[in-house]
PATIZA-263686 format. One record per residue (C-alpha): residue number from 1; chain; x, y, z. Coordinates in steps of 0.25 Angstrom, whole numbers, plus 5000, padded with zeros to 4 digits. Each point is the difference from the previous one (the first is absolute). Layout:
REM residues N
NODE     k   c      x      y      z
NODE   NUM   A      X      Y      Z
...
//
This chain:
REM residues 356
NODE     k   c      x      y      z
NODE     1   A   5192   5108   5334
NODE     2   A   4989   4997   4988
NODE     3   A   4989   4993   5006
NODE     4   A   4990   4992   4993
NODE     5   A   4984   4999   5004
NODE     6   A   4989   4990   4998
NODE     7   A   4992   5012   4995
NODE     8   A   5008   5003   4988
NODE     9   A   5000   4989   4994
NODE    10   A   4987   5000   4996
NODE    11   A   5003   5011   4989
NODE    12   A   5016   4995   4996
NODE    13   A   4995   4985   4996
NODE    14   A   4987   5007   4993
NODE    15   A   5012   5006   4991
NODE    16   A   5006   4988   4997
NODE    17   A   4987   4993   4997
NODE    18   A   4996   4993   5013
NODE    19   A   4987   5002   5005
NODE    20   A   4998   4992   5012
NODE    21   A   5001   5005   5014
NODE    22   A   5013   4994   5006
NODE    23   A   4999   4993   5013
NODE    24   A   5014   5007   5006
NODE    25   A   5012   5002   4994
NODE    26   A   5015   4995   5008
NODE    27   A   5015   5005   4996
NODE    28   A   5010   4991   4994
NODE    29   A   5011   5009   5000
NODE    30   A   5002   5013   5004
NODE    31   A   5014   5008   4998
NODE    32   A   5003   5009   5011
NODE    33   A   5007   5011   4993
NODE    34   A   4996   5012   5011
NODE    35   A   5008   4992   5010
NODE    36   A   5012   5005   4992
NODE    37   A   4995   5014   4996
NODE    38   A   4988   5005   5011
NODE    39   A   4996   5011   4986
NODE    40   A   5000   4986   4990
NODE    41   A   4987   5000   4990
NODE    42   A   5005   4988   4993
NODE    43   A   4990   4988   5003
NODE    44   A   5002   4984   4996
NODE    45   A   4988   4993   5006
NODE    46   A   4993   4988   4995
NODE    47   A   4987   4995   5006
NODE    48   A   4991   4988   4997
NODE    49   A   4984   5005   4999
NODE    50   A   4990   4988   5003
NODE    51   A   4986   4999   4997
NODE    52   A   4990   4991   5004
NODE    53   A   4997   4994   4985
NODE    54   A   5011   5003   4992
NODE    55   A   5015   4996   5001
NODE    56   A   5009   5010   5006
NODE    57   A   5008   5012   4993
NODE    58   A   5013   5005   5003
NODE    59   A   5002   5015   5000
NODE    60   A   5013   5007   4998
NODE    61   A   5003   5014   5005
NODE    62   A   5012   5007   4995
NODE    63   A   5008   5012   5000
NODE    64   A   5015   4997   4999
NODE    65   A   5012   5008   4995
NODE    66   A   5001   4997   4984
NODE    67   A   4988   4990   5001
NODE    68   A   4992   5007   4989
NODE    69   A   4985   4998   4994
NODE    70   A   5005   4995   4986
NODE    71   A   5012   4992   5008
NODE    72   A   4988   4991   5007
NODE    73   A   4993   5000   4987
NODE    74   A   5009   4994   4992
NODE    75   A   5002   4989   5011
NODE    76   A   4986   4997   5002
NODE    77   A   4998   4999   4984
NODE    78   A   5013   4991   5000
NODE    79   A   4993   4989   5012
NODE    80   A   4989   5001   4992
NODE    81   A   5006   4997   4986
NODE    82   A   5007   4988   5007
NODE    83   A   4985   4996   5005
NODE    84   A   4996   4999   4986
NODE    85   A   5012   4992   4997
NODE    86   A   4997   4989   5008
NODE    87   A   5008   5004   5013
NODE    88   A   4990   5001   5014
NODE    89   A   5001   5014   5006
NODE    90   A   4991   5009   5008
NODE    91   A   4991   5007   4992
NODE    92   A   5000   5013   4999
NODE    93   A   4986   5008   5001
NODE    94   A   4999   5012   4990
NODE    95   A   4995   5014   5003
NODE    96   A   4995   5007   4987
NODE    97   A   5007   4992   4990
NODE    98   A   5014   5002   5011
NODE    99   A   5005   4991   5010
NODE   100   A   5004   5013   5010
NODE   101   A   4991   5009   5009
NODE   102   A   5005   5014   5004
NODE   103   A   4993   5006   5013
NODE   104   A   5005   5008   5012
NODE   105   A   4996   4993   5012
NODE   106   A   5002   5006   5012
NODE   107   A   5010   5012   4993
NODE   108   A   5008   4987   4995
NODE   109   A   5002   5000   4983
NODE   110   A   4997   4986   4998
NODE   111   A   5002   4990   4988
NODE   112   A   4989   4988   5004
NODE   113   A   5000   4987   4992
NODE   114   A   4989   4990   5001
NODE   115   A   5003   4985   4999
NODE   116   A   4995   4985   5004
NODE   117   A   5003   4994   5013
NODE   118   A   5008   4987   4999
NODE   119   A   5001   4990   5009
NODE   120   A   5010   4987   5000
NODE   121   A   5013   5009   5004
NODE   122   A   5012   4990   4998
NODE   123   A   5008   5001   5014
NODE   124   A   5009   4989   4998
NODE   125   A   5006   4999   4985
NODE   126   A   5004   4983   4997
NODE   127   A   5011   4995   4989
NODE   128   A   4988   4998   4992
NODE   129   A   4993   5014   5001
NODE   130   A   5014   5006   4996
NODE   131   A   5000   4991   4986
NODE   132   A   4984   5007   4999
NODE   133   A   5006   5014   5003
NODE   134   A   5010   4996   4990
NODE   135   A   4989   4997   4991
NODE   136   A   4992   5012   5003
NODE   137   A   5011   5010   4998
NODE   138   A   5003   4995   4987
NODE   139   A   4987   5001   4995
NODE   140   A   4998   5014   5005
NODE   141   A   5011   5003   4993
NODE   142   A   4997   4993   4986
NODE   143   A   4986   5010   5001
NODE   144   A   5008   5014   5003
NODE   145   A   5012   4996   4989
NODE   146   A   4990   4997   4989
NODE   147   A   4990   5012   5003
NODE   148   A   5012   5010   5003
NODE   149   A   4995   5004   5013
NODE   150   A   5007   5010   5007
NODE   151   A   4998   5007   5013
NODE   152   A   5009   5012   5003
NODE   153   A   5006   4996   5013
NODE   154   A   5013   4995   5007
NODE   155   A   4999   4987   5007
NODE   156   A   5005   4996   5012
NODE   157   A   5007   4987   4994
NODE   158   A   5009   5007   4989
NODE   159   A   5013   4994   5001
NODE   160   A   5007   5012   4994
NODE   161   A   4995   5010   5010
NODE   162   A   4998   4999   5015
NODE   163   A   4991   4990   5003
NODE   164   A   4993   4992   5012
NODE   165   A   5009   4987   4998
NODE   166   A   5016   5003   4998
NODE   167   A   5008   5013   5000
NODE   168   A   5016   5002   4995
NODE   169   A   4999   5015   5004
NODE   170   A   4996   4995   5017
NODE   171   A   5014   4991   4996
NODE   172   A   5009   5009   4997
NODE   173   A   4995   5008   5009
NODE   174   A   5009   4991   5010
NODE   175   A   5011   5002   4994
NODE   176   A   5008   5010   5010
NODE   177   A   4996   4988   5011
NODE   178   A   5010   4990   4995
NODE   179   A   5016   5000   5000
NODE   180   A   5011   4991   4994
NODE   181   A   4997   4987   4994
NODE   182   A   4984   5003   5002
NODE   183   A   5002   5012   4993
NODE   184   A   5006   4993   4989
NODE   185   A   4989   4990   5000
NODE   186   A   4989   5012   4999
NODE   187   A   5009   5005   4988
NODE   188   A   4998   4984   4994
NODE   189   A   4986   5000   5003
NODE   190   A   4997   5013   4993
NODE   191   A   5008   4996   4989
NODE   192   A   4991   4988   4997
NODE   193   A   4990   5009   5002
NODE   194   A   5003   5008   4989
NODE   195   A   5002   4988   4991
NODE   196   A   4986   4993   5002
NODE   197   A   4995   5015   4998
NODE   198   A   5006   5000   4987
NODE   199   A   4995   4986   4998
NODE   200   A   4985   5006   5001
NODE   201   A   5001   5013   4992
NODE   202   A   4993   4996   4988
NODE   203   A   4987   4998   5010
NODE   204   A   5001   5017   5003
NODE   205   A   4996   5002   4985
NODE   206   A   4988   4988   4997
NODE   207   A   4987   5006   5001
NODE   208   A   4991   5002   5013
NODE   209   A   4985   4996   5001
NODE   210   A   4991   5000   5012
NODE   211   A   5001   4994   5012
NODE   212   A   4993   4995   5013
NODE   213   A   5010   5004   5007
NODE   214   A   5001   4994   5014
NODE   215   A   4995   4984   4999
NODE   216   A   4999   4995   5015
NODE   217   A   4993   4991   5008
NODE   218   A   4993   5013   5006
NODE   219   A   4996   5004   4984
NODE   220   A   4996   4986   4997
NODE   221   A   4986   4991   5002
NODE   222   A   4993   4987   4998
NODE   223   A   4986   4999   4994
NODE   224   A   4990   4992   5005
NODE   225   A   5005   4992   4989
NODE   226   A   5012   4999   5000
NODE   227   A   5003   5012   4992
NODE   228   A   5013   5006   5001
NODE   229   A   4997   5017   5001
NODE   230   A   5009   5012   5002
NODE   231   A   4997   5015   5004
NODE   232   A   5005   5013   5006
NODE   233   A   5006   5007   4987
NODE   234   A   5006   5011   5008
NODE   235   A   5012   4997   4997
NODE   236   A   4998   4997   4985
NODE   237   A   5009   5007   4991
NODE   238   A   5009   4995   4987
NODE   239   A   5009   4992   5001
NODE   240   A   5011   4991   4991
NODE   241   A   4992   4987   5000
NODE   242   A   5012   4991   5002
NODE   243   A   5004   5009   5012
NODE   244   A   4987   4999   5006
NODE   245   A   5000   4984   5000
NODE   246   A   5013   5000   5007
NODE   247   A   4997   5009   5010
NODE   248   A   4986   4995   5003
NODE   249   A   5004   4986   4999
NODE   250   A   5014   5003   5011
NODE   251   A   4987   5006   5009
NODE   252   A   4993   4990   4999
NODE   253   A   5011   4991   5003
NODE   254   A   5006   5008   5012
NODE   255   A   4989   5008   5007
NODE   256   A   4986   4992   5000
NODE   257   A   4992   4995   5012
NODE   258   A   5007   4984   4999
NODE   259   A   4995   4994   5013
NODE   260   A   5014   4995   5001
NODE   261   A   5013   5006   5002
NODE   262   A   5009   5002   4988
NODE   263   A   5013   4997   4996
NODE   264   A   5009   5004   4986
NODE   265   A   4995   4982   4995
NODE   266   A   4984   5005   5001
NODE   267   A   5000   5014   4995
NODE   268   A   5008   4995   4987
NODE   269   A   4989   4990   5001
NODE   270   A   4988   5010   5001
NODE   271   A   5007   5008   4988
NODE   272   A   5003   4988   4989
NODE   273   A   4985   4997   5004
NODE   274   A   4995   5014   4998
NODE   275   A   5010   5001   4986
NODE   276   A   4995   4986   4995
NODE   277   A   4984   5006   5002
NODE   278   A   5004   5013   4993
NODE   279   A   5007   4992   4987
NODE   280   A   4989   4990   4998
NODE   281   A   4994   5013   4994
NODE   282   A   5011   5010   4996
NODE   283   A   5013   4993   4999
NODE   284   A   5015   5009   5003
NODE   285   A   5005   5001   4988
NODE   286   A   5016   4996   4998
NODE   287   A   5005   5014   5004
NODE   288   A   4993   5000   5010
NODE   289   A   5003   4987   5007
NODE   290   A   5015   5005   4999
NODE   291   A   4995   5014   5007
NODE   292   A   4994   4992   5011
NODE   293   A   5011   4996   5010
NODE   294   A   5006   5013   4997
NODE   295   A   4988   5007   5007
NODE   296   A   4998   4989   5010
NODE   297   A   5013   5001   5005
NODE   298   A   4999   5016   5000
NODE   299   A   4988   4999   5008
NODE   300   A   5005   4989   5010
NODE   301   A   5012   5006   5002
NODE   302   A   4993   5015   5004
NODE   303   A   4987   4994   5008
NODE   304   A   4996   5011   5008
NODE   305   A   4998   4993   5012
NODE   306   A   5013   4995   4999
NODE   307   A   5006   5015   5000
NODE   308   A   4993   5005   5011
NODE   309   A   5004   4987   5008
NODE   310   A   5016   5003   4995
NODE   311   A   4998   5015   5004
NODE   312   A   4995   4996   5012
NODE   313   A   5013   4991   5004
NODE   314   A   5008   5011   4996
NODE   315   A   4993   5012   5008
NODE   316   A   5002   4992   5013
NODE   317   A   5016   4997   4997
NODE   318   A   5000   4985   4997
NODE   319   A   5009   4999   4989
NODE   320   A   5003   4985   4999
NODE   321   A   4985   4998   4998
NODE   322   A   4999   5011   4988
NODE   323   A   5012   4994   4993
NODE   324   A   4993   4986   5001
NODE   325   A   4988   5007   4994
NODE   326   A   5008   5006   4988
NODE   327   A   5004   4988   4998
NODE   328   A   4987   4996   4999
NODE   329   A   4996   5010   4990
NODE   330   A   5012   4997   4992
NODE   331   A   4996   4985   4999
NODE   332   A   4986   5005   4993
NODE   333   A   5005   5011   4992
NODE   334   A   5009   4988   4994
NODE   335   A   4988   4991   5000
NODE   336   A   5010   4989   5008
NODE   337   A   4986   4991   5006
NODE   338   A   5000   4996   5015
NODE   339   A   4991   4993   5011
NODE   340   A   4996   5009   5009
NODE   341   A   4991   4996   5013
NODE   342   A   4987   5004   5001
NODE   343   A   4996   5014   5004
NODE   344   A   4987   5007   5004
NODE   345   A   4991   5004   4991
NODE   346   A   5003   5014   4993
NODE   347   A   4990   5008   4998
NODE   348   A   5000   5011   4991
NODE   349   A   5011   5013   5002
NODE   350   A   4993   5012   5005
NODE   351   A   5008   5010   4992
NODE   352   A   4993   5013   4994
NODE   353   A   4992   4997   4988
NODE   354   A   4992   5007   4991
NODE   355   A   4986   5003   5004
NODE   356   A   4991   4996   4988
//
């Protein structure tokens, strides 16, 4: 396992600029990829480095599979472009005109970023900080559309691949589990599938820019004034922009910190806010506000959760449920609105992702 000591710090924050003797240092995240492979060199640690005079640092330490030196570049250099544009980020420090460190550490390979701490970490997201999300996103946006940024990445909320929020492919997967009428119905609701895919075609040729990737209530923080801020680009990539909204806005709608439970009334709530924020500055053009119910009602109907709940009922025998729950999806796929009672909180699907 990659350790980390007070002793070297000394001579990895003197690389990045930083000359003061930090105080101690503490991990905020650590993945433990060795508990899955024992012979694992690959490393994703994040610490925060205090001193007694200066504000604290957060140092990154990376070595992942396809996570390369020019990959962390270009999303640093993105953050900081959006810094310049307006948007509040963590800066990133530089190292000899670069924002990455190599060193072996330990007989570990490592890419290490420098960059400000940030306190204010929004826990609970409100109606109203989904409309300044909204806004936010739509800024970032307008800034990467008009300086043709890119970064060469996949994302994790492209709705034409597999993504962290929706899958058809984990649907059809189902298939052999249902019989007479409920089979027919899984041939309705695939069907429709097709249409509403047919529908957003036109999005699989526009142009992709540079994105942030993953906006959350983990990935977002107040300023002491008020100041709405994002970082962790590791999950920045290019995206369609209008593919972006949606998915970040369904997100935000769907899997934040409410202090309340949710229902399908609030979370429509939580999105119209979150789109109303996003076109006060970049308004959905009139081909897209056709597209959008088609891939809201793709992504309703194929929510991840939902699946695995579905091929939960079916694995232990209970039939009647899963035909109820089909018809479920069927209702969203047809975009057909219902009440539903409220439910807990959902947090986020811990499904396989990239690792940026």
């Amino acid at each position: 396992m990659f350790t980390l000591t007070t002793e070297q710090l000394p001579d990895l924050l003197s690389a990045f600029g930083i000359t003061e003797t930090p105080g101690g240092f503490e991990e905020l995240e650590r993945y433990h990829y060795e508990k899955h492979d024992p012979a694992s060199r690959e490393v994703r640690l994040i610490v925060k480095v205090t001193f007694e005079k200066a504000p604290s640092v957060v140092l990154k330490f990376k070595n992942e599979s396809g996570v390369t030196k020019e990959l962390i570049e270009a999303q640093c250099g993105f953050s900081e472009l959006l810094r310049r544009g307006g948007i509040t980020v963590a800066r990133f420090r530089q190292c000899g005109g670069q924002y990455v460190l190599s060193r072996n550490i330990g007989g570990y390979d490592l890419l290490i970023t420098a960059e400000e701490f940030r306190s204010g970490q929004i826990k609970t997201v409100t109606a109203k900080l989904a409309e300044r999300t909204g806004a936010m996103l739509a800024k970032m946006h307008n800034l990467s559309e008009r300086g043709d940024c890119h970064v060469d990445c996949p994302v994790i909320f492209d709705p034409f691949s597999e993504n962290d929020l929706f899958s058809f492919k984990a649907f059809t997967d189902l298939r052999d589990s249902f019989t007479g009428a409920d089979a027919e119905r899984f041939e309705r609701i695939c069907e429709a599938y097709e249409k509403h895919m047919e529908a957003l075609a036109p999005l699989r040729s526009r142009p992709k820019y540079a994105v942030q990737g993953d906006i959350s209530d983990c990935n977002m923080f107040l300023t002491a004034g008020g100041e709405l801020g994002i970082y962790d680009f590791n999950r920045c990539g290019d995206n369609v922009l209008f593919c972006d909204a949606v998915m970040q806005g369904v997100f935000e709608s769907r899997l934040m910190e409410y202090g309340r439970q949710v229902d399908e009334a609030f979370s429509a709530q939580m999105l119209e806010r979150f789109f109303a924020g996003y076109e006060k500055l970049r308004r959905f053009t009139p081909e897209e506000k056709e597209m959008l119910p088609h891939l809201l009602c793709v992504i309703s109907a194929f929510w991840y959760m939902d699946l695995d709940g579905i091929s939960g009922v079916i694995d232990a025998g209970d039939t009647a449920k899963a035909s109820r729950m089909l018809g479920e999806i069927e209702r969203k796929i047809t975009g057909a609105p219902q009440q539903r009672a409220p439910q807990q909180h959902q947090r986020r699907p811990s499904r396989p992702v990239r690792r940026g």
